[in-house]
C-alpha positions, 0 to 999 in steps of 0.5 A, spaced: 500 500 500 501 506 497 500 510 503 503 517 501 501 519 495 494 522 495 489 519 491 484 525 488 477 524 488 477 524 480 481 517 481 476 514 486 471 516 481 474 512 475 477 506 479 469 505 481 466 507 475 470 503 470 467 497 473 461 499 472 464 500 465 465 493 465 459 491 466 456 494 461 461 492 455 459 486 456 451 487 456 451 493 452 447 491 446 442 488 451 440 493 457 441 498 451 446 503 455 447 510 451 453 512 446 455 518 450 454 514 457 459 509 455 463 514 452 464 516 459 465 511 463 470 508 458 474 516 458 473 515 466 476 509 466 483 511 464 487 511 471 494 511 473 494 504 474 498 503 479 492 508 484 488 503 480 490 497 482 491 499 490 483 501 489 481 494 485 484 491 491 481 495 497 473 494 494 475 488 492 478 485 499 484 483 497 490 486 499 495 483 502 496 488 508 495 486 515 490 488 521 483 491 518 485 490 510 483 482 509 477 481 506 470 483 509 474 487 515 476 492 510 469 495 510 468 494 518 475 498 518 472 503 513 465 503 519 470 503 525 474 510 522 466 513 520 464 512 528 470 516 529 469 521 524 462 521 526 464 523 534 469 528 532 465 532 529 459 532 533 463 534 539 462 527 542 467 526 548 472 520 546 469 517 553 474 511 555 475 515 561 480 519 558 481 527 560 474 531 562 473 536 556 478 533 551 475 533 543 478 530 537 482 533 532 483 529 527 481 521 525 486 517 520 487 509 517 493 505 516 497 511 519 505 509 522 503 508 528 505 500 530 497 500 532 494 503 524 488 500 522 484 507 525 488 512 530 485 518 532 487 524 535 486 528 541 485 535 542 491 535 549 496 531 545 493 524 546 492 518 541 488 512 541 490 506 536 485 501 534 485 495 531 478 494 527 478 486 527 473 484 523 472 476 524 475 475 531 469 470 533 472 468 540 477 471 545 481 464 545 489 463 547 489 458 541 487 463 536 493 466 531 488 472 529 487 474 537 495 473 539 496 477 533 492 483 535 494 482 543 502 482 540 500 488 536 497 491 542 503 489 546 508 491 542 505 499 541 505 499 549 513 497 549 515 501 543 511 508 545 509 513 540 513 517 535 510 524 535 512 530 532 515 532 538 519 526 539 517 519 541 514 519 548 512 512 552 504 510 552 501 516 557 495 512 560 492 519 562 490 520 555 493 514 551 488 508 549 490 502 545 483 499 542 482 492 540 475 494 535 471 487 533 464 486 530 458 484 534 458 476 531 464 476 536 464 472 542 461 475 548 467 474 552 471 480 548 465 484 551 466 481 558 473 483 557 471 490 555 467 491 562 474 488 566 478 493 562 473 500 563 473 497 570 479 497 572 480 504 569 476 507 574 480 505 581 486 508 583 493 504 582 494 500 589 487 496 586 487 488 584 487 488 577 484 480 579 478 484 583 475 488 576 473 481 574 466 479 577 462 474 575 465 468 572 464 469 565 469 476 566 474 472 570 475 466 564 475 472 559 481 476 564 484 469 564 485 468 557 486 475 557 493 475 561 494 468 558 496 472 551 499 478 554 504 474 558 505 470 552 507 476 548 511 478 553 516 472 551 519 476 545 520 482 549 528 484 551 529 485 559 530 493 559 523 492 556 521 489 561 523 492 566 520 499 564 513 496 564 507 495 569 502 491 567 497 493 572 498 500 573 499 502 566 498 497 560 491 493 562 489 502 564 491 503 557 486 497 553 479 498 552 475 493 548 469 495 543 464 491 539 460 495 534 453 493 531 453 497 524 448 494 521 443 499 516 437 502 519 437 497 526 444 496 527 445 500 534 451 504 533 449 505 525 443 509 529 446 512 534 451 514 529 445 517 525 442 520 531 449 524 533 449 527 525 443 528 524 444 534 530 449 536 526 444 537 521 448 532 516 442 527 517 444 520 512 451 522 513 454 516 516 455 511 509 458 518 505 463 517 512 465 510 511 466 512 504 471 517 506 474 511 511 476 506 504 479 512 501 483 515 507 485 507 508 487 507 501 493 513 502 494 513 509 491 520 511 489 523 517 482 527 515 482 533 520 475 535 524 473 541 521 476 538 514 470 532 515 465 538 518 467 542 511 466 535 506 459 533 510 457 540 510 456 542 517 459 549 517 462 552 524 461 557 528 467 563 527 467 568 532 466 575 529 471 580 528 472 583 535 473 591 537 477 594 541 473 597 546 466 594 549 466 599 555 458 600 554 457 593 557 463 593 562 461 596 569 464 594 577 459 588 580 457 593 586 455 599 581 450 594 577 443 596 578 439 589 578 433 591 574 437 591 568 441 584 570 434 581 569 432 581 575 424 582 576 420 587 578 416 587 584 409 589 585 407 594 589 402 595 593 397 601 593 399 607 597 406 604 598 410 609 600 414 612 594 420 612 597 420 604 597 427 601 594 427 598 587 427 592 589 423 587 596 428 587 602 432 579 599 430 574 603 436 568 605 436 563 601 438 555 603 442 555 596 445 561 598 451 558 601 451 553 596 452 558 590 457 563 593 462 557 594 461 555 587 462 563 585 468 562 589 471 557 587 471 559 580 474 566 581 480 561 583 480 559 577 476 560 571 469 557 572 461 556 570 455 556 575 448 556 572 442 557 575 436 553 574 429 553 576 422 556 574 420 562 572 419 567 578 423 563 583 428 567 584 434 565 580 436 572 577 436 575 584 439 570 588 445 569 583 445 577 583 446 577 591 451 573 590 456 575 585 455 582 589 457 578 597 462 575 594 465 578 588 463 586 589 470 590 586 470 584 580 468 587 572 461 585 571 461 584 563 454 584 560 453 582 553 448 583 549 449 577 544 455 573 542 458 579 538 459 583 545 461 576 548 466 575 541 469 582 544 471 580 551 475 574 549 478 578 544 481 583 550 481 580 556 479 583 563 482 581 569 477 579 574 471 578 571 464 576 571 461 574 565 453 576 566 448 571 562 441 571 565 437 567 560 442 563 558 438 561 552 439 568 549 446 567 547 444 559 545 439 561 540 440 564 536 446 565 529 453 565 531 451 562 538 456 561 544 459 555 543 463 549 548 470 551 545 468 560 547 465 558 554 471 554 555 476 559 552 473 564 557 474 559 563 481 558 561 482 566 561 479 566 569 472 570 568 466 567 572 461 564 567 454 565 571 447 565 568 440 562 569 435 558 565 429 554 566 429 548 569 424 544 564 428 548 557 435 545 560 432 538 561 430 538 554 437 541 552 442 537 557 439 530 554 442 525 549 437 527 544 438 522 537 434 527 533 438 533 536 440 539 530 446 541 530 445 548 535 442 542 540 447 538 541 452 545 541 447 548 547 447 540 550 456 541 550 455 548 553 451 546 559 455 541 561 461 546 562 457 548 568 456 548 575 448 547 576 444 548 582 437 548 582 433 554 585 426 550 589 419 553 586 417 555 594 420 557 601 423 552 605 420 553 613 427 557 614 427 561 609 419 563 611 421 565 618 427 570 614 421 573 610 416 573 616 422 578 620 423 582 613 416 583 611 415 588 618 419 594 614 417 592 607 409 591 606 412 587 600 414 581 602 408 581 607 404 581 601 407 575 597 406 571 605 399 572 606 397 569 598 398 562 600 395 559 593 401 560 589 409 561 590 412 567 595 417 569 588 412 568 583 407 573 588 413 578 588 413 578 581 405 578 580 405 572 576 398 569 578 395 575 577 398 575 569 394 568 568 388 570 570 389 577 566 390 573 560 386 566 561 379 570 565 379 577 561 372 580 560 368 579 553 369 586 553 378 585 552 376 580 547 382 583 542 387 584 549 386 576 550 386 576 543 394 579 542 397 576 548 394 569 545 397 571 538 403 572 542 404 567 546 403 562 541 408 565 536 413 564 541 410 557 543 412 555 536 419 558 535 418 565 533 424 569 537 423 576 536 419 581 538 413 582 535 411 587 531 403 591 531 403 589 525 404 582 526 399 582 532 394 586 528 395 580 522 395 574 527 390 576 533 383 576 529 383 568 528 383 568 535 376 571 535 369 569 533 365 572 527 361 576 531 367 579 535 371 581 528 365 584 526 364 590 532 371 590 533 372 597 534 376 602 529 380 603 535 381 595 537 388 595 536 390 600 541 385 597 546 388 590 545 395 592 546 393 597 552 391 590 555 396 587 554 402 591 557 398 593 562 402 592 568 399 587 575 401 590 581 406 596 579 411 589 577 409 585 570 406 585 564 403 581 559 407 584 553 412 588 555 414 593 549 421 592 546 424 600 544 429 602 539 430 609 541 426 614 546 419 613 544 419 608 539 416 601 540 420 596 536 415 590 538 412 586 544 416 580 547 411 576 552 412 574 560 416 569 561 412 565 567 406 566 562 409 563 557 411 557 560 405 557 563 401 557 555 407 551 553 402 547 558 396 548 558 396 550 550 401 545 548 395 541 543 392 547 542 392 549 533 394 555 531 389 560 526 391 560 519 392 568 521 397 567 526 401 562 521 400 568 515 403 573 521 409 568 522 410 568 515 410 575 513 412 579 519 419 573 521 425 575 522 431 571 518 434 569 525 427 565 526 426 563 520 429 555 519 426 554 526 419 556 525 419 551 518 421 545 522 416 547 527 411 549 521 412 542 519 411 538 523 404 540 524 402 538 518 403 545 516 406 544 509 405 550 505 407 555 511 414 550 511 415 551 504 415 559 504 419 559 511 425 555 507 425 558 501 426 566 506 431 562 509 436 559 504 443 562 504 449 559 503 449 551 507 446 546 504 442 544 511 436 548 510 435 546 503 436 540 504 429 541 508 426 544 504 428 538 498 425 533 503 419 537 503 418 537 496 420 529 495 414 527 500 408 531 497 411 529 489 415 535 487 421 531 486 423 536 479 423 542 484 427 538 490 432 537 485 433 545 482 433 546 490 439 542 491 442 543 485 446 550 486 449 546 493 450 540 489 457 541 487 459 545 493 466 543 494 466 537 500 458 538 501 457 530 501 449 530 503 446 535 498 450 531 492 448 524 495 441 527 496 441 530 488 443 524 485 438 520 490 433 523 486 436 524 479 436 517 479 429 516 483 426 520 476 429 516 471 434 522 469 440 517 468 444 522 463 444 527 468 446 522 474 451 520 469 454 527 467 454 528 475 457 523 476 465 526 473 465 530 478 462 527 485 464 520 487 458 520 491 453 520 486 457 514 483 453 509 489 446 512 486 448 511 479 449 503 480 443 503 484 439 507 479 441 503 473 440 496 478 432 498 478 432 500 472 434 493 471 429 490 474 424 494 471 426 492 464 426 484 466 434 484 465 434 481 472 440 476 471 444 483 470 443 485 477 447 481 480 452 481 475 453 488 476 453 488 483 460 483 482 463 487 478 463 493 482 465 489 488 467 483 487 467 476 491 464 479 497 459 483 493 454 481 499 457 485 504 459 491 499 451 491 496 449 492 503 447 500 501 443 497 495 436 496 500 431 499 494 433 494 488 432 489 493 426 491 495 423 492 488 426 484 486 422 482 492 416 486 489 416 485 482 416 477 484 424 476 483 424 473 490 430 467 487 434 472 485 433 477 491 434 471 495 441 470 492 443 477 495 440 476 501 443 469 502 451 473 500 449 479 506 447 475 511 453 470 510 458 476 510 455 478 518 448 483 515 444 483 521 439 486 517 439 482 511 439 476 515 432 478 518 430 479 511 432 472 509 428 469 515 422 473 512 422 471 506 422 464 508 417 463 511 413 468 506 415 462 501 414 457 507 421 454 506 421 451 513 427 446 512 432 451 510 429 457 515 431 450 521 437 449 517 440 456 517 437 457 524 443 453 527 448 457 525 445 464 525 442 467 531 437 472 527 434 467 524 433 463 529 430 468 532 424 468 526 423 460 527 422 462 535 417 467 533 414 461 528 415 455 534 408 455 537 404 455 531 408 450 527 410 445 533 417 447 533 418 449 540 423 444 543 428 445 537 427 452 537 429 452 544 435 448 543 437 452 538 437 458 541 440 455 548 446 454 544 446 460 541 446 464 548 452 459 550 456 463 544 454 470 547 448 472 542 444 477 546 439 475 541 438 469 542 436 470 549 431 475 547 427 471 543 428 464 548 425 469 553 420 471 549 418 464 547 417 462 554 412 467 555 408 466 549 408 458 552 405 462 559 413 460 563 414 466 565 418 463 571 424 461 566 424 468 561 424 472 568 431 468 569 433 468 562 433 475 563 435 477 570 442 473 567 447 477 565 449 478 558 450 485 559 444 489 557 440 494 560 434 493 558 433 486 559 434 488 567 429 494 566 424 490 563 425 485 568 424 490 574 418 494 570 414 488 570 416 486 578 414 493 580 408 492 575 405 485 579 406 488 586 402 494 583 408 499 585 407 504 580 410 510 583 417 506 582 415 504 576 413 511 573 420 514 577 424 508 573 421 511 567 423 518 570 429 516 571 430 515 562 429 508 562 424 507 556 423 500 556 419 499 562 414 503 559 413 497 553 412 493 560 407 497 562 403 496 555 405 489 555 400 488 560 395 493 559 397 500 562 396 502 556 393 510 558 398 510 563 405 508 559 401 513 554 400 519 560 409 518 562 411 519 555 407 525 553 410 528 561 416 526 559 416 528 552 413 536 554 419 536 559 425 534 554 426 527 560 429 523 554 432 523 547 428 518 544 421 520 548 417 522 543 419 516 538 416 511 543 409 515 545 408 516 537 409 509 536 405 506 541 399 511 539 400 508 532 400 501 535 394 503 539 390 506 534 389 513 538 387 518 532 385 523 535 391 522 541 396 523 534 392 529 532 394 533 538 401 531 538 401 534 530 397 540 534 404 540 539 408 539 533 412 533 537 417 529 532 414 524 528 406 525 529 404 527 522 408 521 519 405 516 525 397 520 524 398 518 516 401 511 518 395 510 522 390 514 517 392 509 511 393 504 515 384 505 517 383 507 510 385 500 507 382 496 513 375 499 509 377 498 502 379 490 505 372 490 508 369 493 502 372 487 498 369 481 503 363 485 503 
């Protein structure tokens, strides 16, 4: 292999399309390919032999190289180095216990490191090899490929890194040595994965023998020392005796088994869902395309590199000025109302002379925040405030700052520009004042985790406040994060959060009884027992009931505050205008109240709106550009947060959706589409993409997809077209492709093709369909060899679309052929497939067969037991596949004793340990359930534990599992919430349920209302037919 010559793309397009040139030479006359298109592969086709050959053998399997380079372990390189890659430019810590807050900077293949199959690059200077082994079924002392890997790891141990700072020994610190197998291998390699991560995690002086607990873990531990001690044979006496086994080399190793297989496969998924927060949804094969070539040539790809080539685009801060002095004050001098702190009510006939705020009232927390306040002016740190509105937050953070830190600047940006400005000249001795945090996270050019982190280095102190629900939401492992939600996810996590109770402990009561003699305030907020002592200081039981109880005669006022807090509820961010009120507020009256609104009504409905409750707060409160001039109207935030609850299902006018479209700010706009969206309302969507497009792909891609699902493919694809040829935007050109090829446009596609290797996929799956749509069946196959070789069956696992067309189009033979060559080269999916397919032809015999040596298929004839009398054999096929460490099989044995109604043996199937947690929930869920102990089990779910809500439907509880993850969904309790609650309300045939959740726009409900309605709507043409 040729690892320092640098293969262009051009080169890659030509290696993979001179076999489909191939292909097509010996079939042209039949499949009737065009002039100009052989033309083109033939003219593609002329490549340095040499980078040719070097490409043949990597798509082909069958270099000579060692490590990950043997026949189907090239592609389980490839998909080892795009998990990397995905992780890095996510901002996914690498975890095994390595140093907090380190970030990869770059991933390669086949590099010159001893350990070379994939290496990644650490931001504090430290690497981790991996040796990517495909194949290695059982960690056996016996087995040459497992003493060949443990030899590897070995060796790198005792030779050290050669860096481009000299060579250095492994630092267990920030240095790990990775063995990476697939998930076919034996469970004990995951056993000695979980010894290695637990041994990591005790000091030196701890027994390496302790990490092993159970007995599969101490026979994998054993064969473990067995192969190290064994390589250590060959090791010279000055090696030996600068290593120590138990204090650095076993700290250093760590174990991974992946499961990439598509669409299931739970490392494909989570890789999905980590892009997809990026905004680069679909990307993961474009990244394992990326591998084969970085294997090819021997480069490292550089983070932001990979971001560029995906299109995720990275925020950069703004020029900085040199003076911010406008935002620059000392903390004793700050005023509190301009901080953010709420104004307070004031009663009537109070003495004018009172202060601006209520007398503060001691806090429990107070000891609590002004240690860590402390603590972070030592050194740089974040502290963060959460709670609900009007509970104290602002105040209690500004008290602090002003004990414990009254002579520091107090820097008090308006937006991450003014921030970008304080880190260009830094202030000693600063306090960086971020009430509202979400402020500076919402909006373009946010604050990012590496800006927070730079200012922390510097020495400010980071405090701000947040909601509790909305840092929740946003601190979550959420699958179908956005890029700006896993950026504000990592930001937060850089701080030091304390919670701020809703009500007065008994000790702060008798502090505000003592201060409420010299200030008729507190007084006030002691004697309204029906609602919270700071919520009542800042008037906020008496905006709800101005809102939700205004007299007929204020219609227009309710009206306005409506407009306005649904605006906000479905994404609008800036103030509203009166026009936008004006056009929004009356599909929020009746006919008859439209008709006899006054001249006048405006006015009257806006003075309503900001009139002030008890001297302190303001339904609306106007926003100014200058004296006298009102910009727009933002709303009260404890009544906002009041309206996500009791509006969350509530729809919106056709008036207010008008307003938003016309009167939106450009900041506002992406968001307010996604969110029109996935409340079905498509054409509103339409219009806010198109207001949005600029010059990253992401958005267009939105929109394209759009277009493709309402059948607009011709628009979808002028859309993508300028961002197609984008250099290193990998999704716009696979999606543009995708759909060329999906109208049939081949010669277009084939043009496309010259120059974007990633049109190249899409161009042999369109002309596979188009195969199969002429009948030429026979040359599928064909194609797929040519382009892949012998182990075409691993390769065409991204061909799913003509497979299901051969199986829809009753090519099953030949769909079975392929199907047959994927799931022998380790497809979990295709081996499911397979099953299905035969018992939909009802090849019993071969489905047994294969059953015995394949866990998934087994697991198919298990499902099939009860009905065809094979239970016994199906039995002793899985217990046999559980003996190998095949967590499938154990799911299914599990599922087939409590089909038989032998619930006592599947309860002990599932309490053994094959490591997985949501067989340990799921039994637990189920003993909480039969001993009706269902607070604990509702606080398992709370805790984000989503399997026991299955349990709950299991057995009937179907409302109450429905009722927990509609909380958990509206609270942000769990990334993956939403999904499950579609899909049970989807099982469960809740239409109306579903339509609410378009109504409050929850992820997936519009796709789950129109599964639900086709499927209802087939139901009746079938009763139709029998009738």
């Amino acid at each position: 292999m040729h690892r320092n010559c640098t293969a262009p793309q051009s080169a890659v397009i030509q290696c993979r399309l001179s076999r489909v040139d191939e292909w097509r030479r010996g079939s042209v006359d039949m499949v009737g390919v065009s002039r100009g298109t052989v033309s083109l592969l033939r003219s593609l086709a002329g490549t340095t032999h040499e980078r040719l050959l070097a490409l043949t053998e990597i798509r082909k399997g069958t270099s000579s190289a060692g490590g990950a380079r043997a026949a189907t372990g090239m592609r389980f390189q490839a998909e080892v180095f795009a998990w990397w890659a995905t992780c890095a430019v996510s901002d996914t810590p690498p975890g095994m216990n390595l140093r907090p807050n380190t970030k990869i900077v770059a991933v390669g293949c086949e590099t010159e490191f001893p350990v070379d199959d994939v290496a990644v690059a650490l931001s504090d200077g430290g690497f981790v090899l991996i040796q990517a082994k495909y194949g290695m079924q059982k960690l056996d002392s016996r087995r040459d490929d497992v003493l060949k890997a443990v030899n590897q790891l070995v060796n790198a141990f005792l030779a050290g890194l050669e860096t481009s700072s000299g060579k250095r020994p492994i630092d267990i610190e920030r240095d790990r040595l990775v063995i990476a197998t697939n998930i076919n291998a034996s469970a004990s390699f995951k056993h000695l994965g979980k010894v290695l991560e637990r041994l990591r995690g005790q000091p030196e002086s701890y027994p390496a023998s302790r990490a092993a607990r159970s007995e599969q873990e101490r026979k994998a531990w054993a064969t473990f020392t067995e192969l190290v001690e064994r390589s250590l044979q060959n090791a010279s006496p000055e090696e030996l005796h600068k290593v120590d086994l138990y204090r650095d080399f076993y700290r250093a190793v760590a174990i991974q088994r992946f499961d990439f297989g598509p669409d299931t496969g739970k490392d494909f998924v989570r890789a999905r869902e980590l892009l997809s927060t990026v905004g680069a949804t679909r990307s993961f094969s474009e990244l394992v395309r990326i591998g084969i070539t970085a294997a090819s040539n021997g480069h490292w790809h550089q983070t932001q590199q990979m971001a560029a080539m995906l299109g995720i685009s990275s925020p950069a801060l703004p020029n900085a000025e040199e003076s911010s002095a406008d935002h620059i004050t000392r903390v004793r001098e700050a005023r509190p109302r301009l901080l953010g702190v709420h104004d307070a009510i004031r009663p009537a006939g109070a003495a004018t002379e009172l202060d601006e705020l209520p007398t503060y009232v001691p806090r429990d927390i107070d000891n609590e925040i002004r240690t860590q306040i402390n603590y972070a002016s030592r050194q740089g740190g974040f502290v963060l405030l959460i709670g609900g509105s009007s509970t104290g937050k602002t105040r209690s953070l500004f008290e602090a700052i002003k004990s414990e830190l009254p002579d520091w600047w107090l820097l008090h940006p308006s937006d991450i520009t003014t921030l970008s400005k304080f880190i260009a000249a830094p202030t000693p001795q600063s306090v960086v004042w971020l009430d509202e945090i979400q402020r500076y996270l919402e909006n373009p050019g946010q604050l990012s985790p590496d800006i927070a982190r730079r200012m922390i280095n510097a020495g400010y102190v980071l405090v701000g406040t947040m909601w509790r629900d909305q840092y929740h939401a946003w601190i979550a492992e959420h699958g179908d994060k956005q890029k700006d939600a896993v950026n504000n996810s990592n930001v937060l996590k850089l701080a030091k959060v304390i919670a701020v109770p809703e009500a007065l402990s008994r000790k702060e009561v008798r502090f505000a009884e003592r201060l409420s003699k010299t200030d008729s305030r507190i007084r006030i907020a002691l004697n309204d027992i029906s609602s919270g002592f700071t919520q009542v200081l800042a008037a906020g039981p008496q905006l709800i009931n101005h809102w939700e109880e205004a007299p007929d005669s204020q219609c227009y006022g309710k009206a306005v505050i409506t407009a306005a807090l649904d605006a906000r509820r479905v994404g609008f961010r800036a103030p509203l205008t009166r026009d936008h009120l004006a056009m929004a507020a009356p599909g929020y009256l009746k006919s008859e109240q439209q008709a006899t609104a006054p001249e006048n009504w405006l006015d009257q409905a806006l003075s309503y709106a900001t009139e002030r409750m008890r001297g302190a707060a303001s339904a609306l409160r106007p926003v100014s550009t200058g004296m006298g001039n009102i910009a727009g109207y933002t709303t009260a935030d404890y009544l906002y947060q009041h309206a996500l609850r009791v509006r969350r299902t509530d729809t919106l006018p056709d008036t207010a959706w008008r307003a938003m479209v016309e009167y939106h700010q450009e900041s506002d706009a992406s968001r307010l589409a996604d969110s029109a969206r996935r409340r079905d309302r498509l054409h509103e969507a339409e219009l806010l993409y198109r207001a949005s497009l600029g010059e990253s792909s992401l958005v267009a891609r939105s929109l394209a997809e759009l277009l493709e699902t309402q059948g607009r493919i011709d628009e979808a694809i002028q859309v993508l077209r300028p961002y197609s040829n984008s250099k290193g935007d990998i999704l716009a050109a696979v999606d543009f492709a995708r759909m060329l090829g999906s109208q049939g446009r081949l010669e277009e596609l084939e043009e496309f093709a010259r120059i974007n290797e990633f049109a190249v996929d899409e161009l042999i799956e369109a002309q596979a369909i188009s195969l199969i749509k002429e009948g030429k069946i026979d040359e599928v196959s064909k194609l797929f060899k040519l382009q892949f070789g012998d182990d075409f069956g691993r390769h065409a696992i991204d061909y799913w679309k003509p497979i299901d067309l051969m199986l829809e189009s009753g090519w099953t033979d030949h769909a079975k052929v392929i199907l047959e060559a994927q799931a022998s080269a380790g497809n979990l999916h295709a081996s499911r497939r397979l099953a299905d397919l035969l018992a939909s032809r009802q090849e019993f015999d071969e489905l047994q067969a294969r059953a015995v040596d394949d866990p998934h298929i087994a697991r198919k004839m298990a499902e099939l037991a009860l009905e065809h009398g094979w239970s016994d054999q199906a039995i002793r096929i899985l217990q046999n596949h559980i003996t190998q460490g095949e967590l499938v099989a154990a799911m299914a044995l599990a599922d087939l004793f409590r089909r038989q109604g032998r619930f006592d043996e599947a309860a002990e199937i599932e309490r053994q340990e094959y490591g997985n947690a949501s067989f340990q929930s799921g039994h637990t869920a189920r003993m909480l359930l039969a001993h009706d102990r269902l607070e604990e089990l509702a606080d398992l779910i709370n805790s984000g534990d989503l399997t026991a809500v299955y349990a709950l439907a299991e057995f009937g509880a179907v409302d109450f599992a429905i009722d927990l993850l509609r909380d958990l969904t509206t609270n942000g309790g769990h990334w993956s919430a939403h999904t499950s609650l579609i899909s049970l309300l989807v099982e469960n045939n809740r239409i109306e349920e579903l339509q609410d959740e378009v109504a409050a726009g929850t992820p997936g409900a519009v796709e789950g209302l129109r599964t639900l309605q086709s499927k209802q709507t087939e139901n009746l043409h079938q009763k139709a037919r029998n009738f």
